[in-house]
Phi, psi and omega in degrees: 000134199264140178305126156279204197257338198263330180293282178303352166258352183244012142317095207284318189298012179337291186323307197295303162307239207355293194292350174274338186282301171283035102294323186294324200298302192340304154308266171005293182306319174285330174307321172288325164315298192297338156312279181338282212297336175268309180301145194225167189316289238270015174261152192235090187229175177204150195251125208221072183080056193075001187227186207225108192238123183250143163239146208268142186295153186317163142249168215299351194274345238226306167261007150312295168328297176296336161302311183287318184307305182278347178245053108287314184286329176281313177295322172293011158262320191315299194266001153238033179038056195247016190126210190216124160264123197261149156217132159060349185250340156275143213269099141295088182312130131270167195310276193291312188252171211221116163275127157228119164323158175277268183239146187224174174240119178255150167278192168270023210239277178316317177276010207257036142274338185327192152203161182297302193286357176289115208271322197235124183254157180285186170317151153261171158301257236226156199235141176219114158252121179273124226299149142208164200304336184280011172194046189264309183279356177244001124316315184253023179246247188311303184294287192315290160323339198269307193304344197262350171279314214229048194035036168308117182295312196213127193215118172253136166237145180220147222240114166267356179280337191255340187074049162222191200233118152316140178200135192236167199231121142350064194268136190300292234294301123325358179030062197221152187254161181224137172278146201257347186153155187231098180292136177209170198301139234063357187228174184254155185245122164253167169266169181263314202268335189231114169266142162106346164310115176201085197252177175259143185316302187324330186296333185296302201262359174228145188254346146298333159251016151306312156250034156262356118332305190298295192299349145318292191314304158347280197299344189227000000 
């Protein structure tokens, strides 16, 4: 059970943990320098509480979801100018860890430091992962606490086995996610965070109607 703060100051060994804890970041840090310096474009890793986590490739529904989802989201950010959007191969730095979301969002106030050469992205508004066994417990874990540590405004998982979309809310005040609605096939998903943003779930898992969503968006 991890210690509270009121737990960790009445801790008579208070020092000794510190000091074992700033050899371990030390240790860490350097383990992350060496991340930096080997990862590259064509590797699918995440730097992840001291360790270096590669991931194995997808199946096809997994990368359908993330394809129909982002290029719904990008074009509707594109064309009302509302930010910048990513997928899975850009990198979110956090204090300890290192991410790359299947897809995310910056508005334009946050992306509008990017440069063309830039490798390491901030927290984004809103974070999306799409589920698979090899990474579920670390979607509903590390990641979800960390984006919510580190003001992810808005964070979905979506889940292709069952066709749905999980979609969670920022609560500040606990800097913790509270789920906001759980979208399935018949109903529409909107973001909280990319307003106006609003689609059918099903458009996420079928690519047919994925573009005819997209040329809705277009079009309007």
């Amino acid at each position: 059970m991890a210690l509270d703060l009121d737990q960790l100051l009445d801790a008579p060994n208070l020092k000794l943990l510190m000091q074992q804890t700033e050899v371990a970041l030390r240790d860490e840090a350097r383990q992350r320098q060496q991340f930096y310096d080997w990862v590259n474009e064509d590797h699918k890793a995440e730097f992840i509480n001291g360790a270096i986590v590669m991931h194995s490739p997808v199946k096809e529904r997994h990368w359908v979801a993330v394809g129909n989802l982002y290029t719904l989201l990008r074009a509707y950010a594109i064309k009302h100018k509302l930010g910048r959007v990513a997928s899975e191969k850009a990198m979110v730095s956090l204090t300890r860890n290192d991410y790359e979301p299947d897809i995310c969002f910056w508005n334009s106030e946050r992306s509008a430091a990017f440069e063309s050469e830039t490798m390491q992205f901030p927290a984004s508004d809103l974070a999306v992962e799409v589920l698979s066994r090899s990474t579920e417990k670390i979607d509903r874990g590390i990641k979800y606490d960390d984006y919510a540590a580190h003001g992810v405004q808005e964070y979905w998982i979506v889940d292709t086995r069952k066709q749905l979309v999980e979609q969670y809310k920022l609560d500040t005040d606990f800097q913790t996610f509270a789920l906001e609605n759980t979208g399935k096939i018949g109903q529409e998903i909107a973001s909280d965070v990319v307003k106006g943003f609003r689609i059918s779930v099903a458009s996420i898992f079928d690519e047919s109607l994925c573009n005819e969503a997209l040329i809705s968006i277009l079009n309007h």
